[in-house]
N, CA, C and O of each residue as an XYZ file, in Angstrom:
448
protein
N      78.230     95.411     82.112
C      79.632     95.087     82.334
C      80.231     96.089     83.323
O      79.891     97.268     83.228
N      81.281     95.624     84.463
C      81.415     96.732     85.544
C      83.068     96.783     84.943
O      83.952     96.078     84.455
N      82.770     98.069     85.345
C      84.191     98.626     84.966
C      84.972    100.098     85.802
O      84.593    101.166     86.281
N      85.756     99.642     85.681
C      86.587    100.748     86.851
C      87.999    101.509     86.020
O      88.786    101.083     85.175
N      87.885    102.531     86.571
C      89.039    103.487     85.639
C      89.545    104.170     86.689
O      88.803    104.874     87.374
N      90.640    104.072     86.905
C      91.791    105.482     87.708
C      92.344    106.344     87.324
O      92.565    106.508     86.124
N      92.606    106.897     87.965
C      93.044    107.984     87.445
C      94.114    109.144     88.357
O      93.662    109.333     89.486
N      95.187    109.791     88.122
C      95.663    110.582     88.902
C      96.791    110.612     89.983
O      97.019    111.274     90.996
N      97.688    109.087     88.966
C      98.714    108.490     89.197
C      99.596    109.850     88.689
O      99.074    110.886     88.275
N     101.009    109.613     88.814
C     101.770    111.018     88.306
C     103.310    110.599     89.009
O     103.456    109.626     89.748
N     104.081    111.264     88.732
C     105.209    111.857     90.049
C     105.141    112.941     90.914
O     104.503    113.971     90.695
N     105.748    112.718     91.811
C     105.548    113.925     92.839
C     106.901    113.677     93.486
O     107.620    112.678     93.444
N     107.044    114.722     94.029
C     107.943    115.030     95.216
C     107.973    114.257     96.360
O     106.837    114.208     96.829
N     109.200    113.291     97.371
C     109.142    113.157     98.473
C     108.092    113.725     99.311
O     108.300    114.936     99.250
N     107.071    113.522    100.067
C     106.580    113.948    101.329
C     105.341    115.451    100.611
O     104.780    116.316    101.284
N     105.294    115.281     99.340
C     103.907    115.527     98.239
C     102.529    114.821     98.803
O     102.270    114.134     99.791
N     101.756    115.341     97.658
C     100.572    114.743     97.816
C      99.631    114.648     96.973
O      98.998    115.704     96.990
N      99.002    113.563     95.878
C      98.425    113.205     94.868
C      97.311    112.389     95.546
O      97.329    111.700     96.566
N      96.153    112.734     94.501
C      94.564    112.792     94.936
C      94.552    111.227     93.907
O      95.610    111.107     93.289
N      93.933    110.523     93.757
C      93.855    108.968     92.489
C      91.798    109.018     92.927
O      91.134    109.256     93.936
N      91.516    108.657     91.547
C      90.278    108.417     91.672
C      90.351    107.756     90.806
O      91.209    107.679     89.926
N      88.625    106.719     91.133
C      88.273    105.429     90.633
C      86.759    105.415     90.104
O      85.686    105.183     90.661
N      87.042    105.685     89.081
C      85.058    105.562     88.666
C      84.655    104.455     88.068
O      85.196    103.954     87.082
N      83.860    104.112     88.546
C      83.163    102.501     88.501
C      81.474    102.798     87.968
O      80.586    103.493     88.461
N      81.518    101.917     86.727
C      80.219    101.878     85.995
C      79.975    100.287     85.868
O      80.890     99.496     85.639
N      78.586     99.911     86.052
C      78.138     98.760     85.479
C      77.775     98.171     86.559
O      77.649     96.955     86.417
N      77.451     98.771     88.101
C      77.387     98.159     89.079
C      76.687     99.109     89.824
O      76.890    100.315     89.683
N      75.759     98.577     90.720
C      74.648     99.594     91.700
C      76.315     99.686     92.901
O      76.950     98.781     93.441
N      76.506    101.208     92.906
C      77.793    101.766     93.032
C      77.610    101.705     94.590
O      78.255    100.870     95.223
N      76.553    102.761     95.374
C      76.459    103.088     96.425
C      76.402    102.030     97.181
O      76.657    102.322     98.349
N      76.100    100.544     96.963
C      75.995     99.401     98.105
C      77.161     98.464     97.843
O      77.128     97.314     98.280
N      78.358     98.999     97.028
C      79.252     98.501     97.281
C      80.310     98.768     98.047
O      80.470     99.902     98.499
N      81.247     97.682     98.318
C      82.498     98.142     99.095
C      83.533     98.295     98.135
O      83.511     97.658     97.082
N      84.727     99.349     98.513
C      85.624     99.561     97.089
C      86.676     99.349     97.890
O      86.657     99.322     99.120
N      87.869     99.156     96.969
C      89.098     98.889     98.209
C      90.630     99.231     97.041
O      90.725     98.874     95.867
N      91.250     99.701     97.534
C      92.737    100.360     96.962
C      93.534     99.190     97.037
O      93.453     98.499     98.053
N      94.344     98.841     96.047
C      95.287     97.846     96.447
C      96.711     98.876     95.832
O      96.807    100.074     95.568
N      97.518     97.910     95.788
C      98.902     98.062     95.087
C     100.075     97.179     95.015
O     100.262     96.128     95.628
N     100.827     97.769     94.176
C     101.423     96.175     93.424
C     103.040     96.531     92.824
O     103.133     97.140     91.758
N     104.030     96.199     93.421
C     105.487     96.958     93.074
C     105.296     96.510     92.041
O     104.838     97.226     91.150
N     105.551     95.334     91.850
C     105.983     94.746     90.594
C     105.082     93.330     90.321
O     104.769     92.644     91.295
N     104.683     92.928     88.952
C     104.183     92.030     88.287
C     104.385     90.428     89.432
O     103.620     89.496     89.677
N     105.782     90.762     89.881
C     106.409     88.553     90.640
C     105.824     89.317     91.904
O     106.229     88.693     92.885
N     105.027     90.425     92.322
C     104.470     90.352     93.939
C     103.227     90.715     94.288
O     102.523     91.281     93.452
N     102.752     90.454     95.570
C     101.018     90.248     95.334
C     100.415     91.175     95.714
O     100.675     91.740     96.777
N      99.746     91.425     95.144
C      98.782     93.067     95.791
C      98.545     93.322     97.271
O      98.015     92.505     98.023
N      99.004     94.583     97.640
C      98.673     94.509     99.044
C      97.681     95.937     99.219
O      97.676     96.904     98.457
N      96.822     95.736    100.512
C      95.416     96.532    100.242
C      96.108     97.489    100.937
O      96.898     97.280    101.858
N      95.625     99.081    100.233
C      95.651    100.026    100.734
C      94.983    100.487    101.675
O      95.307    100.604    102.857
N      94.020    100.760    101.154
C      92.173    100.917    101.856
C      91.046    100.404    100.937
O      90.973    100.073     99.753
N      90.143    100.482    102.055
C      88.913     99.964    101.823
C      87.828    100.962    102.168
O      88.127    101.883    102.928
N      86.822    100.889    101.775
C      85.383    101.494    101.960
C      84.087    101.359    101.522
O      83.585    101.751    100.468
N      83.541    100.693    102.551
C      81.997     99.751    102.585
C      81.429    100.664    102.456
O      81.711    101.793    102.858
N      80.167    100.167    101.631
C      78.666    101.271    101.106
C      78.765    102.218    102.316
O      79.146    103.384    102.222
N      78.460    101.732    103.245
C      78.043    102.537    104.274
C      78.928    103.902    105.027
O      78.673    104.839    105.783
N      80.525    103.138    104.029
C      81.213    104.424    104.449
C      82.238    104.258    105.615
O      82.748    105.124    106.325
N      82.396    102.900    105.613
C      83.119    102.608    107.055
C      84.720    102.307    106.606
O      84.720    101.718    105.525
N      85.752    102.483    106.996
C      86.301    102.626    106.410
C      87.799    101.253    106.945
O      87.706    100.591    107.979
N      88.640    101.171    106.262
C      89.742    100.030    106.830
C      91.029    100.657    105.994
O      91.035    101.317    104.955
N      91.926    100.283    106.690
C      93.511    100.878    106.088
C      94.775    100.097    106.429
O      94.867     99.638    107.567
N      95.798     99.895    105.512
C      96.857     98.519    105.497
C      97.417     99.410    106.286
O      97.195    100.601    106.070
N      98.438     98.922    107.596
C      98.813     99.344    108.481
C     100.088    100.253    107.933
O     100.738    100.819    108.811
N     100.516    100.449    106.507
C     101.685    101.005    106.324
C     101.397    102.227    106.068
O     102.297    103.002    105.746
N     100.310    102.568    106.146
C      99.808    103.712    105.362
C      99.613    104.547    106.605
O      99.302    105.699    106.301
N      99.703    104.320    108.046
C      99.870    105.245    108.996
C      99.511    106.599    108.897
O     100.281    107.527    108.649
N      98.409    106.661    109.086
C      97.609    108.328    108.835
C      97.515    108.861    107.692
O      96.536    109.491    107.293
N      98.848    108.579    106.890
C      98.483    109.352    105.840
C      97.707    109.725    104.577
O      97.823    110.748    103.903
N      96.650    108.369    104.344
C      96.103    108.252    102.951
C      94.270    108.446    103.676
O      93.863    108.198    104.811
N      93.790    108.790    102.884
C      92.472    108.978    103.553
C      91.839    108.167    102.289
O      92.453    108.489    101.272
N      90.869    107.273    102.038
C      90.088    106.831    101.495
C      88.410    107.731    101.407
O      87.994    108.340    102.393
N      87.653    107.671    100.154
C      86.447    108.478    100.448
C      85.596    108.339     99.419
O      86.311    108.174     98.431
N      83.982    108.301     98.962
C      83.534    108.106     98.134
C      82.763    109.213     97.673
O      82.587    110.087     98.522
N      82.219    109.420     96.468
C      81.148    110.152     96.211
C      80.055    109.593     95.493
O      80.133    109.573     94.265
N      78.709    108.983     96.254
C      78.513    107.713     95.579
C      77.166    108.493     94.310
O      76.561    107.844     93.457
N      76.995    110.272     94.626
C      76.573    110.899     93.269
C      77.195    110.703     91.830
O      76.670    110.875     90.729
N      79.150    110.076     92.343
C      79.646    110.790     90.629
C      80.486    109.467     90.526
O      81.596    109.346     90.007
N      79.590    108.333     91.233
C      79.844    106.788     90.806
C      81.669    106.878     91.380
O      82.515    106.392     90.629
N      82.032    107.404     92.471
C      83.715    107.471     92.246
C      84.295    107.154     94.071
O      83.711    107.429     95.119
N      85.227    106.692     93.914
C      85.970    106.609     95.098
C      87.416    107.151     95.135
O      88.086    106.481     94.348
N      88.068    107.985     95.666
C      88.871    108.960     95.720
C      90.180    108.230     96.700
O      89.814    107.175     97.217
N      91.301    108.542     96.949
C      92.512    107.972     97.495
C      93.355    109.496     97.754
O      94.089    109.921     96.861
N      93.214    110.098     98.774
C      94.448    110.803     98.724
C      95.428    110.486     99.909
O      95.380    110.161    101.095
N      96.293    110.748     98.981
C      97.777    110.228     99.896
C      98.846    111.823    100.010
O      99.164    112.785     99.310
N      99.114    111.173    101.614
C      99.758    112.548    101.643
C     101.039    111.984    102.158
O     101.257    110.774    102.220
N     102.078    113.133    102.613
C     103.159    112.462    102.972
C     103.814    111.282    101.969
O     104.161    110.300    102.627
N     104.002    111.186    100.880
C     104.208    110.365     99.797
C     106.028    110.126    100.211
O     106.793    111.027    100.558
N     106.314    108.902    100.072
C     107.486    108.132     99.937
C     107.881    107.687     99.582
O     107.176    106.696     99.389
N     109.374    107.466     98.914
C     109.886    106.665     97.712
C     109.320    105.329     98.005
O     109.033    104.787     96.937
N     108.984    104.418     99.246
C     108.514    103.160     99.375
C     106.904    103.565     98.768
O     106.292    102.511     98.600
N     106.205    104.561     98.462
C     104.885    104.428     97.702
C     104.953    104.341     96.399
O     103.872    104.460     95.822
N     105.918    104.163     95.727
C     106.100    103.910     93.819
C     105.937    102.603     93.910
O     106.735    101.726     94.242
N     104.376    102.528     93.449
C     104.047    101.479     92.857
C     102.523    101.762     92.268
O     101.860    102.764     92.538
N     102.087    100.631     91.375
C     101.170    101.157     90.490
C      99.692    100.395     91.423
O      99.651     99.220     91.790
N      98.653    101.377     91.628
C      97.499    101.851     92.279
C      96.516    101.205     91.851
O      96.478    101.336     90.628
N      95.374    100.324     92.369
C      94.348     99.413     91.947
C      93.362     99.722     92.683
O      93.364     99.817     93.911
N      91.963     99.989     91.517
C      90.676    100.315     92.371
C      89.944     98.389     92.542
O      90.697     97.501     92.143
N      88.782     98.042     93.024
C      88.663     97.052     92.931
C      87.141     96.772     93.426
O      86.935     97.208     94.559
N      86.376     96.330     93.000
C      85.281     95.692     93.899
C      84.652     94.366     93.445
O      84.868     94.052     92.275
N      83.910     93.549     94.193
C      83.940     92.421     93.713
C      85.168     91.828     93.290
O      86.240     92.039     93.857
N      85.021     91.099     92.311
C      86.184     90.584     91.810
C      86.855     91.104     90.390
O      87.539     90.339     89.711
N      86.571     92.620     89.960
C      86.424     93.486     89.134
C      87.650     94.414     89.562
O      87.540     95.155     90.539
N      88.753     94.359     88.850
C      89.860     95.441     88.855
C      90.023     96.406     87.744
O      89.943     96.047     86.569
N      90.295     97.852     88.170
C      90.832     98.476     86.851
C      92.031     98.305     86.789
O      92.638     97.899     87.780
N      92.814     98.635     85.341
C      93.895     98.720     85.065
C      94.912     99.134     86.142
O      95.852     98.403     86.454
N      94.730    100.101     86.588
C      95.954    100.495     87.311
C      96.519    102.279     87.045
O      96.564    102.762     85.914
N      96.924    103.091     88.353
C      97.683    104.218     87.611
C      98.913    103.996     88.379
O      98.939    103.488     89.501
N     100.056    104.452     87.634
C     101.484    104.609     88.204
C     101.806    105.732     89.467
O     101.608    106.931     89.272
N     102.277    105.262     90.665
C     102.901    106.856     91.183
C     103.835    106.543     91.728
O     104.093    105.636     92.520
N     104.711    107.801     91.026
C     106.398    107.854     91.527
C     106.057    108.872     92.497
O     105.066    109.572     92.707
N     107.392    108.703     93.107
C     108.181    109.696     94.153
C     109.651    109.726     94.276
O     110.464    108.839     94.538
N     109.794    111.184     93.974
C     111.254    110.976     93.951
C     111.737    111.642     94.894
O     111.232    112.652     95.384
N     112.619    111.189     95.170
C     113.150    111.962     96.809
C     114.630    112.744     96.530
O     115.199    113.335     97.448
């Protein structure tokens, strides 16, 4: 059974910076692609943060403008999200994903 857990949602400060990781079991880890979504609220549709194919290649939703780096460690089964420069428009709750396999979700505020 594949399963994904995040972690390292929080509040922070305006223009802060919080690390989110995603560990994924139940799936040959290293030949997958993993991808960040996020989601204001329940009535709107996930929109992708980043992405990152086995191989390490990487893709990013155009709002995220330099600041979030996507990255894997495919020894400790995990894919990592840090976001820097954090903005009250980034409070919303954080989705790891592969296949058609989502974890729950972590929350991150920013308060300005």
């Amino acid at each position: 059974q594949v399963q994904l857990v995040e972690s390292g949602g929080g509040l922070v400060q305006a223009g802060g910076s919080l690390r989110l990781s995603c560990e994924i079991s139940g799936t040959t880890f290293s030949s997958r692609a993993i991808a960040w979504y996020r989601q204001e609220d329940p009535e709107k549709q996930r929109e992708l943060v980043a992405n990152i194919a086995g191989v390490g290649k990487t893709t990013y939703g155009a709002f995220v403008e330099g600041r979030f780096t996507i990255s894997r460690d495919n020894s400790k089964n995990t894919v990592y999200l840090q976001m820097n420069i954090l903005k009250p428009e980034d409070i919303e709750v954080y989705y790891c994903r592969t296949l058609h396999y989502w974890g729950r979700g972590t929350l991150v505020t920013v308060s300005s």
